[in-house]
PDB file of N, H, CA, C and O in Angstrom:
ATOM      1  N   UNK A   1      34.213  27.308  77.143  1.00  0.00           N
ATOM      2  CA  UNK A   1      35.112  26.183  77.387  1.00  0.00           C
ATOM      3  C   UNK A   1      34.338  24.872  77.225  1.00  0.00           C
ATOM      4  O   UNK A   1      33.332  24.723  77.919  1.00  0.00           O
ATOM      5  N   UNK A   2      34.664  24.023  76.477  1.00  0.00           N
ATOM      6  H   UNK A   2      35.481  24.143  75.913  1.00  0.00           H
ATOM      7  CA  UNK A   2      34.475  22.835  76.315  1.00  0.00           C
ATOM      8  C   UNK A   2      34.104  21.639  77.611  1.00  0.00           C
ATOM      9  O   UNK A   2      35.071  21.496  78.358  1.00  0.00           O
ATOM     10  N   UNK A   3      33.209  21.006  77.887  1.00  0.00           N
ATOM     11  H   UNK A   3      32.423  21.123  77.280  1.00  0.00           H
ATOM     12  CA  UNK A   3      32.745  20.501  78.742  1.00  0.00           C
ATOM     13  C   UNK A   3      34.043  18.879  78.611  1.00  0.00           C
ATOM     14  O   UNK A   3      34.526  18.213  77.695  1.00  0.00           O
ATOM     15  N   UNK A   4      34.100  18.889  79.722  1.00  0.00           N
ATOM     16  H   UNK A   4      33.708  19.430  80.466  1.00  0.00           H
ATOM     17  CA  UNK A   4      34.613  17.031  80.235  1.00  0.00           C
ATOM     18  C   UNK A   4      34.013  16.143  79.249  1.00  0.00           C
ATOM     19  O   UNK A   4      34.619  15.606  78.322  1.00  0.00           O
ATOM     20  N   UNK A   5      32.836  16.035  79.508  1.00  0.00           N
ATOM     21  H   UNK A   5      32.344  16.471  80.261  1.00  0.00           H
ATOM     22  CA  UNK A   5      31.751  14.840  78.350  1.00  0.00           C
ATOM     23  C   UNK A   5      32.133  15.266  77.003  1.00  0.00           C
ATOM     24  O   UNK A   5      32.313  14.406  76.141  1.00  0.00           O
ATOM     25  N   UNK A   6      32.236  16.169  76.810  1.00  0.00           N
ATOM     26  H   UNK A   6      32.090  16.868  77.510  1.00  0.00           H
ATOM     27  CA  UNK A   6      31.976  16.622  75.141  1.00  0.00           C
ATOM     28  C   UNK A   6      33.489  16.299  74.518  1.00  0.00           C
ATOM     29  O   UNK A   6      33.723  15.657  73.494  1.00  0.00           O
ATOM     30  N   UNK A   7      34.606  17.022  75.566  1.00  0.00           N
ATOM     31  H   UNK A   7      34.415  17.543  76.398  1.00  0.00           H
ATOM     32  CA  UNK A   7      35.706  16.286  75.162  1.00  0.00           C
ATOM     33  C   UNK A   7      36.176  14.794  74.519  1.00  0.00           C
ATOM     34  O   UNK A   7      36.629  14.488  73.416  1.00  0.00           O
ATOM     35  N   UNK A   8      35.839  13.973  75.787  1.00  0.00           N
ATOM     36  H   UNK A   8      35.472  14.222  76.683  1.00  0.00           H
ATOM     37  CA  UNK A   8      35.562  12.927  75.736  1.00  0.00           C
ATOM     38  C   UNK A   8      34.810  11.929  74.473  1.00  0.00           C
ATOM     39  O   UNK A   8      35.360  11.136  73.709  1.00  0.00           O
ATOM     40  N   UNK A   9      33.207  12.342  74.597  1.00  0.00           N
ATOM     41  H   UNK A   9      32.760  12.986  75.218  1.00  0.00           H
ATOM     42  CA  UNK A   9      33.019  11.903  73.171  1.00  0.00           C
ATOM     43  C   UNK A   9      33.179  12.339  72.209  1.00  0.00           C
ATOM     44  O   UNK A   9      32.658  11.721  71.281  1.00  0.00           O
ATOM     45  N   UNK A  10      33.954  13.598  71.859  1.00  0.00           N
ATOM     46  H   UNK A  10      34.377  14.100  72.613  1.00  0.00           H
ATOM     47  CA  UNK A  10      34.592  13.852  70.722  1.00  0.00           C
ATOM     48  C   UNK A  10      35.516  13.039  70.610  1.00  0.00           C
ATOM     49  O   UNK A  10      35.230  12.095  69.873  1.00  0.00           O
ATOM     50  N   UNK A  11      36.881  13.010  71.199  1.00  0.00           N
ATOM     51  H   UNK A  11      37.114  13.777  71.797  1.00  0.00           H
ATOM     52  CA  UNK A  11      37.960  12.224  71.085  1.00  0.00           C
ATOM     53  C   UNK A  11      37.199  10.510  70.804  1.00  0.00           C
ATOM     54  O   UNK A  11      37.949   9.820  70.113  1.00  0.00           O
ATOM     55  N   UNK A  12      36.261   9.991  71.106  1.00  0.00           N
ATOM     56  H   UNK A  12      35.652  10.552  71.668  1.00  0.00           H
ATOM     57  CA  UNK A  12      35.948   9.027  70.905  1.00  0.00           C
ATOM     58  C   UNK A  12      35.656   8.492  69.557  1.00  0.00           C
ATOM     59  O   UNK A  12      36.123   7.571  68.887  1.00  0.00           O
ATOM     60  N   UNK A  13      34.328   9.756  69.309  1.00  0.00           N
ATOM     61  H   UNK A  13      33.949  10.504  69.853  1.00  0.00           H
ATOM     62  CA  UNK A  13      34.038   9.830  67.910  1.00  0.00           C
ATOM     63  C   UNK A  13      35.117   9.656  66.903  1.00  0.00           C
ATOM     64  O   UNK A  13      35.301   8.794  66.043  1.00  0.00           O
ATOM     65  N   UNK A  14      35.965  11.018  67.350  1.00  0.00           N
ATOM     66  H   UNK A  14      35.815  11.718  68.049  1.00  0.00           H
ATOM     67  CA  UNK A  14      37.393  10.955  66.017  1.00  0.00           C
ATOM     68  C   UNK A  14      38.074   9.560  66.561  1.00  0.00           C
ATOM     69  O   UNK A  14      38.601   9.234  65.497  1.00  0.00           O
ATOM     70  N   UNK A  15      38.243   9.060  66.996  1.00  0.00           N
ATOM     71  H   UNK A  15      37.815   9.325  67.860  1.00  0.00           H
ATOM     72  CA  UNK A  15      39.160   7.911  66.809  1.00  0.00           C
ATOM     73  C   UNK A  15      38.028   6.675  66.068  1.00  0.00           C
ATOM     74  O   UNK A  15      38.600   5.654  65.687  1.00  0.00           O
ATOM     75  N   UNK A  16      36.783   6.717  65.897  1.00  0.00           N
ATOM     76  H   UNK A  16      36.318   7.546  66.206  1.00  0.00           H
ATOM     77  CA  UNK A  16      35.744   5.705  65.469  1.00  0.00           C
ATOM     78  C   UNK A  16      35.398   4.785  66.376  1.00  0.00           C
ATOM     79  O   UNK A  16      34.982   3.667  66.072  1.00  0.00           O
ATOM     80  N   UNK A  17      35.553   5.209  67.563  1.00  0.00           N
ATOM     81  H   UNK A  17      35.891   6.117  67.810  1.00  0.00           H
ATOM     82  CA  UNK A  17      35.253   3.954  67.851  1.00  0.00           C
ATOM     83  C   UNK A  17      34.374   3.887  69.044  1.00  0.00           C
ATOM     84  O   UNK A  17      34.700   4.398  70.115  1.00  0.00           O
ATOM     85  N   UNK A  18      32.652   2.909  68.749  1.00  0.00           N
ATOM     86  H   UNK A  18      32.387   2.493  67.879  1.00  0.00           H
ATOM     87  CA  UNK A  18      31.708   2.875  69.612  1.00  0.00           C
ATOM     88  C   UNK A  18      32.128   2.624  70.981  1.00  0.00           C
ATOM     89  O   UNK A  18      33.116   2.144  71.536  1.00  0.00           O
ATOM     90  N   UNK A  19      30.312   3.439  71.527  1.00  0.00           N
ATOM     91  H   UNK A  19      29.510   3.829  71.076  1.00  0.00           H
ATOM     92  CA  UNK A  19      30.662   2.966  72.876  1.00  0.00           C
ATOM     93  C   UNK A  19      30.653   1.598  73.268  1.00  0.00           C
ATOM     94  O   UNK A  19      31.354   1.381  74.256  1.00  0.00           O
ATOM     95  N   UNK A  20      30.073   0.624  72.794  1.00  0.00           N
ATOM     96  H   UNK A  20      29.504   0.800  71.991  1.00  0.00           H
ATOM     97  CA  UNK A  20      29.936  -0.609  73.363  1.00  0.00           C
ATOM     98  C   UNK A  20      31.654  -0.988  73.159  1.00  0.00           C
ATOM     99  O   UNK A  20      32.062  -1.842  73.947  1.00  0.00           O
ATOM    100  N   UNK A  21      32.663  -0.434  72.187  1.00  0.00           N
ATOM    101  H   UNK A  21      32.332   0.259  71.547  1.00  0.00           H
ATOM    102  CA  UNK A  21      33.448  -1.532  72.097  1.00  0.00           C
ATOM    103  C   UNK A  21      34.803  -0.461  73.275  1.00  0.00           C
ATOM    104  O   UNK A  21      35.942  -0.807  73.589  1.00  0.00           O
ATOM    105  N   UNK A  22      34.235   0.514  73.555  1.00  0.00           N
ATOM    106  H   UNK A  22      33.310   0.795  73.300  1.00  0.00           H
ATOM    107  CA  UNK A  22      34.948   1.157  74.951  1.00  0.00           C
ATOM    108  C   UNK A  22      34.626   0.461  76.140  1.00  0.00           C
ATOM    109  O   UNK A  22      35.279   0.035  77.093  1.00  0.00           O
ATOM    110  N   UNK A  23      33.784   0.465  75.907  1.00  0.00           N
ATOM    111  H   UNK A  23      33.254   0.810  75.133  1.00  0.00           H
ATOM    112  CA  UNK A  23      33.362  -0.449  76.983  1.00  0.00           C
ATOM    113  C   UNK A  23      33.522  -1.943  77.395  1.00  0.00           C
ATOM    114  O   UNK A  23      33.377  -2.306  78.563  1.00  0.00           O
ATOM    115  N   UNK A  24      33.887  -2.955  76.175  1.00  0.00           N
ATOM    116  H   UNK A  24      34.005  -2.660  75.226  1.00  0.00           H
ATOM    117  CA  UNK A  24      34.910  -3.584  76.306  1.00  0.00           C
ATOM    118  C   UNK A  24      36.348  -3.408  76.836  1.00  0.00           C
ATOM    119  O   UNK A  24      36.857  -3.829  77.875  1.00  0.00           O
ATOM    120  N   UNK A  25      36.960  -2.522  75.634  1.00  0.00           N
ATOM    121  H   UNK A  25      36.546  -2.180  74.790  1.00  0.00           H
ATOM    122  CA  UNK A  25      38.126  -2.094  76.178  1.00  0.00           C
ATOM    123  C   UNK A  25      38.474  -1.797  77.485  1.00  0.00           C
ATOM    124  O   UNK A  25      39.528  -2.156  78.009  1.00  0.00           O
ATOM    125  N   UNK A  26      37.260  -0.888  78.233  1.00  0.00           N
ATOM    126  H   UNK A  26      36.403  -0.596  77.807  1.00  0.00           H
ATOM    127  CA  UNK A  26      37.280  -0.216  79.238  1.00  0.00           C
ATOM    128  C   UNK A  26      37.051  -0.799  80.639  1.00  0.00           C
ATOM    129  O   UNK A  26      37.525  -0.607  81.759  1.00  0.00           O
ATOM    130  N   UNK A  27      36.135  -1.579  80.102  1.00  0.00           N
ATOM    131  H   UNK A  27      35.750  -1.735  79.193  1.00  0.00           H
ATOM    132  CA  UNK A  27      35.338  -2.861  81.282  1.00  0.00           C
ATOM    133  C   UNK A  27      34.668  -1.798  81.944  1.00  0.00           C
ATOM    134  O   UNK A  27      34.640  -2.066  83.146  1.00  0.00           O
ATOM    135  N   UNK A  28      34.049  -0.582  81.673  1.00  0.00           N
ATOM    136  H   UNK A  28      34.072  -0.365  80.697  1.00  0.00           H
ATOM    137  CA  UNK A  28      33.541   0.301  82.424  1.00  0.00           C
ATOM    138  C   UNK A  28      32.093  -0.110  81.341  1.00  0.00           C
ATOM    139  O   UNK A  28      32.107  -0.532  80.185  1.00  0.00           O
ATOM    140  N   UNK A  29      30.930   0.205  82.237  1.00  0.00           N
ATOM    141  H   UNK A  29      30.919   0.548  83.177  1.00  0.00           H
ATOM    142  CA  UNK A  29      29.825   0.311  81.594  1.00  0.00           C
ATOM    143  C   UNK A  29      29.188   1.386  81.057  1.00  0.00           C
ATOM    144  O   UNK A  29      29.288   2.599  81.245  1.00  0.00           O
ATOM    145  N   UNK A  30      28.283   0.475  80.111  1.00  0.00           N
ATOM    146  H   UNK A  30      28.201  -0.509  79.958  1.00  0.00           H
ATOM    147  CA  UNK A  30      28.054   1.363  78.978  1.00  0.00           C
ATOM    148  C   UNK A  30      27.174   3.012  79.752  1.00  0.00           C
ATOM    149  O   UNK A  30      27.279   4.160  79.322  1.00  0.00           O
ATOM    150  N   UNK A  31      26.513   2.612  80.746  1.00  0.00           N
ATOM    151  H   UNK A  31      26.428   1.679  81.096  1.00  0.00           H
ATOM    152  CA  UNK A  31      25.891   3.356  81.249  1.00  0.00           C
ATOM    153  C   UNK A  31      26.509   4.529  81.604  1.00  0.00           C
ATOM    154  O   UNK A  31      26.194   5.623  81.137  1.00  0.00           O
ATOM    155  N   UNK A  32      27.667   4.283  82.682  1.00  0.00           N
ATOM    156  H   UNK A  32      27.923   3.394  83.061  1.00  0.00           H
ATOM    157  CA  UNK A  32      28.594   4.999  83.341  1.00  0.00           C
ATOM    158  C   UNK A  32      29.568   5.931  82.061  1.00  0.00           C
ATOM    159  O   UNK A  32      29.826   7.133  82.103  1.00  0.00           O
ATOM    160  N   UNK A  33      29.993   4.897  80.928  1.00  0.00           N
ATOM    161  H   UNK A  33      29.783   3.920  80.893  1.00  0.00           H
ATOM    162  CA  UNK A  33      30.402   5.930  79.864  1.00  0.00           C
ATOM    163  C   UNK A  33      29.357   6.745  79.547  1.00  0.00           C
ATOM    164  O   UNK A  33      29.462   7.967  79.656  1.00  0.00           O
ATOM    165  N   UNK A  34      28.452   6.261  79.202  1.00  0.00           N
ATOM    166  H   UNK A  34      28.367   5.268  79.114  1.00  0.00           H
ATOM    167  CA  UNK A  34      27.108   7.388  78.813  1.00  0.00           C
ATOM    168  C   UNK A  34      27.391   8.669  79.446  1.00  0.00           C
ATOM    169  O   UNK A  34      28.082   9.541  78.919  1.00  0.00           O
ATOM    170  N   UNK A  35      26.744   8.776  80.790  1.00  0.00           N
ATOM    171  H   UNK A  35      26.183   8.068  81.218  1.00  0.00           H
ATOM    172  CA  UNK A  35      27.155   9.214  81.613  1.00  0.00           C
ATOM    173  C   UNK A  35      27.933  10.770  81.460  1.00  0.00           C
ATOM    174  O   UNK A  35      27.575  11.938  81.303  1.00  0.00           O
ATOM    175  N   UNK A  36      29.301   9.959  81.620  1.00  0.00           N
ATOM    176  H   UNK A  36      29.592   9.011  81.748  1.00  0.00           H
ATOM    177  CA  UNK A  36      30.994  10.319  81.482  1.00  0.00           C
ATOM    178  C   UNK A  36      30.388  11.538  80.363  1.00  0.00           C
ATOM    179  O   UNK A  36      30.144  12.703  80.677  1.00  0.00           O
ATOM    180  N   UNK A  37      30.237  10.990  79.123  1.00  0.00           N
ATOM    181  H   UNK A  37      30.435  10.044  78.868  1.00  0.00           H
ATOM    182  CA  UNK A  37      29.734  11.964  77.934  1.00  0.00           C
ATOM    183  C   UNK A  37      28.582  13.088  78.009  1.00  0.00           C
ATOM    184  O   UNK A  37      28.472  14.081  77.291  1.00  0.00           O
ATOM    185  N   UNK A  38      27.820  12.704  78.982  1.00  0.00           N
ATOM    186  H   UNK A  38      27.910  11.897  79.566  1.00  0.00           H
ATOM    187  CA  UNK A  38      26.626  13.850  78.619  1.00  0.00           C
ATOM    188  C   UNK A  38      27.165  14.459  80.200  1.00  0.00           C
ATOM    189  O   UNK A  38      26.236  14.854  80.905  1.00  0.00           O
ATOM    190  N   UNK A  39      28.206  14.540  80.650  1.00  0.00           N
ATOM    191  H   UNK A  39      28.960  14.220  80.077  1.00  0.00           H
ATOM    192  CA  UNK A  39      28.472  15.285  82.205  1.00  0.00           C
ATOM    193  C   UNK A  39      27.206  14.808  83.197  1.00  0.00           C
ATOM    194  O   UNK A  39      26.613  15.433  84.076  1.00  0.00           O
ATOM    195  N   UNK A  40      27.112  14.054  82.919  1.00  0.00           N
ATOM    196  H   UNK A  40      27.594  13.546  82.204  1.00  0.00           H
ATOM    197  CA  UNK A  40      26.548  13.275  84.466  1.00  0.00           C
ATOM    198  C   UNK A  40      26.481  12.325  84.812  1.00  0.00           C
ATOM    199  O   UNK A  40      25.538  11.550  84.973  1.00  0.00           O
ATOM    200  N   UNK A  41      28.021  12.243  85.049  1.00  0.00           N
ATOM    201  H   UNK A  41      28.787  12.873  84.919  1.00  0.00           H
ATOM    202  CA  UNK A  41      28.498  11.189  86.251  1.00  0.00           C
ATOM    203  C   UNK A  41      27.745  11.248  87.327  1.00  0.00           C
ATOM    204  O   UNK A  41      27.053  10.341  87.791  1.00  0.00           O
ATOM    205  N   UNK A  42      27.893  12.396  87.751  1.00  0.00           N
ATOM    206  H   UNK A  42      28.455  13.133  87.374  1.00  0.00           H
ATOM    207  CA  UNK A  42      27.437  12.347  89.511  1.00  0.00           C
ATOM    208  C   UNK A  42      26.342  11.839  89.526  1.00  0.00           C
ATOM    209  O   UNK A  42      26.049  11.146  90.500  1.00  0.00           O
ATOM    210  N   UNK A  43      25.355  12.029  88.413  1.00  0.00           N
ATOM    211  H   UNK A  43      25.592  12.593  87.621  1.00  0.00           H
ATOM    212  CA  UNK A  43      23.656  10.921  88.759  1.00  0.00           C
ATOM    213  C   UNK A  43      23.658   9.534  89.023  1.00  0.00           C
ATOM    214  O   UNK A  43      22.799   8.866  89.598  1.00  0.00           O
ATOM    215  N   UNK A  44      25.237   9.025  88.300  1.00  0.00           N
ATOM    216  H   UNK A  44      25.936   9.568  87.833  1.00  0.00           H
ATOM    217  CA  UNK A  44      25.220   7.350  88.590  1.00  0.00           C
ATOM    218  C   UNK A  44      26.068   6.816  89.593  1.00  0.00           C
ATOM    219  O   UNK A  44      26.017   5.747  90.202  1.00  0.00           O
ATOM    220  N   UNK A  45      27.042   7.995  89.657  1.00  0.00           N
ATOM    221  H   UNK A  45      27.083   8.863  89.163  1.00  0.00           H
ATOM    222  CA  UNK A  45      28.089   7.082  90.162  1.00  0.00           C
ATOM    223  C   UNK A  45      28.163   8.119  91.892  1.00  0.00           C
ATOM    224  O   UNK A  45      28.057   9.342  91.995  1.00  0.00           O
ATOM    225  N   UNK A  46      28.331   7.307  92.799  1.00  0.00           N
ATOM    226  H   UNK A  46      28.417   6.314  92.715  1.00  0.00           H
ATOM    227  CA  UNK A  46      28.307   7.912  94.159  1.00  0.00           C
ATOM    228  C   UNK A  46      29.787   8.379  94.295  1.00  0.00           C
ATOM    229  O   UNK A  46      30.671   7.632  93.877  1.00  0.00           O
ATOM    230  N   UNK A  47      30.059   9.421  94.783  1.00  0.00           N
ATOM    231  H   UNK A  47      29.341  10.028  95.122  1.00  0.00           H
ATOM    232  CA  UNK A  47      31.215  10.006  95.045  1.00  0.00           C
ATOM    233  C   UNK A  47      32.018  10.609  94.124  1.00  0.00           C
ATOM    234  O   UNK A  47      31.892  10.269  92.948  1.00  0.00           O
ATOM    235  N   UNK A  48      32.986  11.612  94.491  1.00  0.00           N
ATOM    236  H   UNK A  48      33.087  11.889  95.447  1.00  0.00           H
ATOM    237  CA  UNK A  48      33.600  12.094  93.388  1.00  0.00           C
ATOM    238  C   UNK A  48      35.095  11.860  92.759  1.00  0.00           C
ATOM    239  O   UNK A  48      35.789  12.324  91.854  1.00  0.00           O
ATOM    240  N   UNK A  49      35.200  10.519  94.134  1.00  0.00           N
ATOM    241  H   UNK A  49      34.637  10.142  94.869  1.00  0.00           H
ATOM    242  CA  UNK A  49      36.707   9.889  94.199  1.00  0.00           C
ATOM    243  C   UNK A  49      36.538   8.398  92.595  1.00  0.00           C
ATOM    244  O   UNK A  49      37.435   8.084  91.813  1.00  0.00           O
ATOM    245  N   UNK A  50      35.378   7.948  92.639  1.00  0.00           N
ATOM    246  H   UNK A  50      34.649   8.204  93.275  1.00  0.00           H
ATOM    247  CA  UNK A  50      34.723   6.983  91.752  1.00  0.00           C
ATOM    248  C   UNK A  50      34.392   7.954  90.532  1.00  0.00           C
ATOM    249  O   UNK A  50      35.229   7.823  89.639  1.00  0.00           O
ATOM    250  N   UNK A  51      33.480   8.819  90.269  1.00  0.00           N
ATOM    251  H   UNK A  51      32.800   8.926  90.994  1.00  0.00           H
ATOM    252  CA  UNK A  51      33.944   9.706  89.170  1.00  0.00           C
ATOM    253  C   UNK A  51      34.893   9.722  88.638  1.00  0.00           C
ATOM    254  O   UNK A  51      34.952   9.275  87.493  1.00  0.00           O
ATOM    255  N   UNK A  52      36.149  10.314  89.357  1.00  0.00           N
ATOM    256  H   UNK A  52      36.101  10.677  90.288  1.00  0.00           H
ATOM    257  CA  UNK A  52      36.989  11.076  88.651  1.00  0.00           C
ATOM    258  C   UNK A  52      38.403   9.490  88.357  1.00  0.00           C
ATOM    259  O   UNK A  52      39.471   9.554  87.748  1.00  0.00           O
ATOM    260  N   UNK A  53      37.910   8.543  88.920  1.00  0.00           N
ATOM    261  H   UNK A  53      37.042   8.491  89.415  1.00  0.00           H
ATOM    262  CA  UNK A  53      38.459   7.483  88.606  1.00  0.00           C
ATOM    263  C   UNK A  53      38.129   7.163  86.876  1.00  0.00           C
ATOM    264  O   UNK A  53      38.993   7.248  86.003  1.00  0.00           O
ATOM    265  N   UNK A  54      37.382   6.968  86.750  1.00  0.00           N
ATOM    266  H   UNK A  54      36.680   6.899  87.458  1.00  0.00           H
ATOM    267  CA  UNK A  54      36.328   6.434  85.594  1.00  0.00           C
ATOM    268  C   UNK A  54      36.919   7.560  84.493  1.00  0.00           C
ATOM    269  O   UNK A  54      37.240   7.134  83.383  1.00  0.00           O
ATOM    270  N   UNK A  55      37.031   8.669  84.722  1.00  0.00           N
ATOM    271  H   UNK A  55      36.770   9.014  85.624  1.00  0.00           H
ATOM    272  CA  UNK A  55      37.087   9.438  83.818  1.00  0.00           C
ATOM    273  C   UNK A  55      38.609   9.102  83.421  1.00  0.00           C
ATOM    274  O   UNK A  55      39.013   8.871  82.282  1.00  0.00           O
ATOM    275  N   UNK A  56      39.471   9.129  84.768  1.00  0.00           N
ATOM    276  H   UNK A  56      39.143   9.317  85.694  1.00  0.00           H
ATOM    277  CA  UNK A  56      40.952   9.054  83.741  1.00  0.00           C
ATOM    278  C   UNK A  56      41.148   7.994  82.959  1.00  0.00           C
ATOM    279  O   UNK A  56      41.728   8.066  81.875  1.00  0.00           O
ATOM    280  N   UNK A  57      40.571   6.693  83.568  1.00  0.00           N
ATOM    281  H   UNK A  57      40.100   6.635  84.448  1.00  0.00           H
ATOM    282  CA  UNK A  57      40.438   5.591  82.911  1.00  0.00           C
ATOM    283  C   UNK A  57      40.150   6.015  81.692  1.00  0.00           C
ATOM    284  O   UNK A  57      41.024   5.919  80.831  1.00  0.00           O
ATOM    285  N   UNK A  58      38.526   6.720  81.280  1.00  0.00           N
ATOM    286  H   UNK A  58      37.816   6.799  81.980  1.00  0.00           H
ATOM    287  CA  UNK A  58      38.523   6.655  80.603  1.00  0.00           C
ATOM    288  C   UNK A  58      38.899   7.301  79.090  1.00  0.00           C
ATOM    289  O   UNK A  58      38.601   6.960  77.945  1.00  0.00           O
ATOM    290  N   UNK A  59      39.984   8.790  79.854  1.00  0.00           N
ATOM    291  H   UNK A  59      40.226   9.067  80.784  1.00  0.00           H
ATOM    292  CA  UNK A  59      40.166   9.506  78.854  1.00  0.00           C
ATOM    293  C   UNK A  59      41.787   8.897  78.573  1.00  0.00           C
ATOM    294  O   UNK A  59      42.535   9.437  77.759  1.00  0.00           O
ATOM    295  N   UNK A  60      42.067   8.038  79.152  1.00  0.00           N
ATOM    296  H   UNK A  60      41.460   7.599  79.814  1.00  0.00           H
ATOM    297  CA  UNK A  60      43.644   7.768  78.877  1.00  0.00           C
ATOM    298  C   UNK A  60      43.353   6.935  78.188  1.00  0.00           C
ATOM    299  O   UNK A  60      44.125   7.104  77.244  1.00  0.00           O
ATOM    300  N   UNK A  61      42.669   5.978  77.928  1.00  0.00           N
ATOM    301  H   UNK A  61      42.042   5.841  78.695  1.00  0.00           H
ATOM    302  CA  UNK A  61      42.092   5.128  76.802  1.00  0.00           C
ATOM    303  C   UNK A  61      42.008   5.587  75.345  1.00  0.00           C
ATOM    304  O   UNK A  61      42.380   4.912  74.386  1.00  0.00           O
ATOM    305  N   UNK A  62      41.450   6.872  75.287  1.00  0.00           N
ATOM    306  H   UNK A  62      41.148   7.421  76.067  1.00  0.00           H
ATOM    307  CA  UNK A  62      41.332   7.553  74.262  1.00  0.00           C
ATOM    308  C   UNK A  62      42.523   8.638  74.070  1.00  0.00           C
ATOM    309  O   UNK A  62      42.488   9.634  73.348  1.00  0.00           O
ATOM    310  N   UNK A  63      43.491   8.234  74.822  1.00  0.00           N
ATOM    311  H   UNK A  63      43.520   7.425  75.409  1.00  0.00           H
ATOM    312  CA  UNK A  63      44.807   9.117  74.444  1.00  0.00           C
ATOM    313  C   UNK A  63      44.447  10.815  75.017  1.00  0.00           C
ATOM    314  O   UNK A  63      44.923  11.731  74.345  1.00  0.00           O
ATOM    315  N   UNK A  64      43.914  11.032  75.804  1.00  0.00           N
ATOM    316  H   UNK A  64      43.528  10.288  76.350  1.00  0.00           H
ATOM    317  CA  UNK A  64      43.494  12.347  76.066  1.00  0.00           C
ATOM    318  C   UNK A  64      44.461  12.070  77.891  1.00  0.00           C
ATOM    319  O   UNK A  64      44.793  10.969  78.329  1.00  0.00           O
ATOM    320  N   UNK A  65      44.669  13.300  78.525  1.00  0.00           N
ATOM    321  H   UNK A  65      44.400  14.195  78.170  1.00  0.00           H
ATOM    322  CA  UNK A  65      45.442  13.653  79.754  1.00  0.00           C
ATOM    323  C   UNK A  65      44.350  13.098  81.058  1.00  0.00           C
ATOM    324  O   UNK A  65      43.910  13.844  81.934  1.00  0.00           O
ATOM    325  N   UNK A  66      44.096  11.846  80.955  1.00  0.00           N
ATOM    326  H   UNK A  66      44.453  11.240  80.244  1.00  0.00           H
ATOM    327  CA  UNK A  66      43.313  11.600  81.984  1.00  0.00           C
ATOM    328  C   UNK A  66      43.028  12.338  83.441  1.00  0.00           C
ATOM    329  O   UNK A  66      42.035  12.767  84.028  1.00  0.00           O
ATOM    330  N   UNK A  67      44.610  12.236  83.726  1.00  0.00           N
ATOM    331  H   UNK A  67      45.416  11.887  83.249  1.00  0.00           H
ATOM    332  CA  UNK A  67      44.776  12.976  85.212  1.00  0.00           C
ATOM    333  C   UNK A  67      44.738  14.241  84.866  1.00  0.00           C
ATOM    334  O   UNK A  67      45.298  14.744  85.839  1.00  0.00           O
ATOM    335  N   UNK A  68      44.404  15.331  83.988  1.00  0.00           N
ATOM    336  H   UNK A  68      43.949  14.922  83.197  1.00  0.00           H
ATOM    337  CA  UNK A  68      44.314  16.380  84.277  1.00  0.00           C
ATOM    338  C   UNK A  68      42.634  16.708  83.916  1.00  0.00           C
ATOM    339  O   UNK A  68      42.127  17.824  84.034  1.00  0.00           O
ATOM    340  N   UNK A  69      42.050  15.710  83.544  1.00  0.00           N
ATOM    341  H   UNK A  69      42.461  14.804  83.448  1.00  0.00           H
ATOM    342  CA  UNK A  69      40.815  15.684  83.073  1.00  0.00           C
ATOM    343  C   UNK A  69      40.022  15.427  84.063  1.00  0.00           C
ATOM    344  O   UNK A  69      39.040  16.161  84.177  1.00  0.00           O
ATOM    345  N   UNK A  70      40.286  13.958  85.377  1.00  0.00           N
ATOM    346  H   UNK A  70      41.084  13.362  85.285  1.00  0.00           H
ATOM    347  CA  UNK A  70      39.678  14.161  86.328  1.00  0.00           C
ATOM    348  C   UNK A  70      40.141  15.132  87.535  1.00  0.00           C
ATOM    349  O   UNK A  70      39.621  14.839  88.611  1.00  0.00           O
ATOM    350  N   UNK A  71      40.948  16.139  87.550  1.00  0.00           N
ATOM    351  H   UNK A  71      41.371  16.376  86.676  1.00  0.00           H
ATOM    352  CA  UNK A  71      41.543  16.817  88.312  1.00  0.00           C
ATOM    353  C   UNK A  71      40.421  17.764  88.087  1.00  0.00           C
ATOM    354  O   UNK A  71      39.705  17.928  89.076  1.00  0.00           O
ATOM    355  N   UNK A  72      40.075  18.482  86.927  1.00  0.00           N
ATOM    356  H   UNK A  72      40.656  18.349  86.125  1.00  0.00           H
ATOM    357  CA  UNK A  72      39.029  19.300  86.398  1.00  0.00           C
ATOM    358  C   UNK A  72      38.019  19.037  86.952  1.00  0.00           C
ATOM    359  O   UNK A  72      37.367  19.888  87.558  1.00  0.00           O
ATOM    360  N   UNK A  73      37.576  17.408  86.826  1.00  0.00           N
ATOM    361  H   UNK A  73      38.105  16.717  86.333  1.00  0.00           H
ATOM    362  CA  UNK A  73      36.110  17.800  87.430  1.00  0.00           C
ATOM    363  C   UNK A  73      35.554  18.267  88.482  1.00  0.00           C
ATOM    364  O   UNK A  73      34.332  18.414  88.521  1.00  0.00           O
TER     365      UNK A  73
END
């Protein structure tokens, strides 16, 4: 099964579009997307209520089921 991160920066990749300019879009940092992509949130971000925030943010951005994406983690 396909990891959260990998999802994520796949769907990113196929749509073209860098992290810095998600991170505009996103107002989330570049770090924290980093992060998001290689599955480790939990090293940056404290809690799993702030995680799984970040993630729907950031997978609904990229047209992916946010809320069922941070429900997963």
């Amino acid at each position: 099964m396909e990891s959260i991160g990998s999802r994520i920066k796949a769907a990113r990749e196929s749509k073209g579009i860098s992290i810095i300019q998600a991170q505009k879009d996103t107002r989330i940092s570049v770090g924290i997307l980093s992060a998001i992509e290689a599955d480790r949130a939990q090293e940056m971000i404290s809690g799993p209520v702030y995680i799984k925030s970040f993630i729907k943010k950031y997978a609904n951005y990229l047209g992916l089921d946010g809320a069922s994406l941070a429900e997963s983690f």
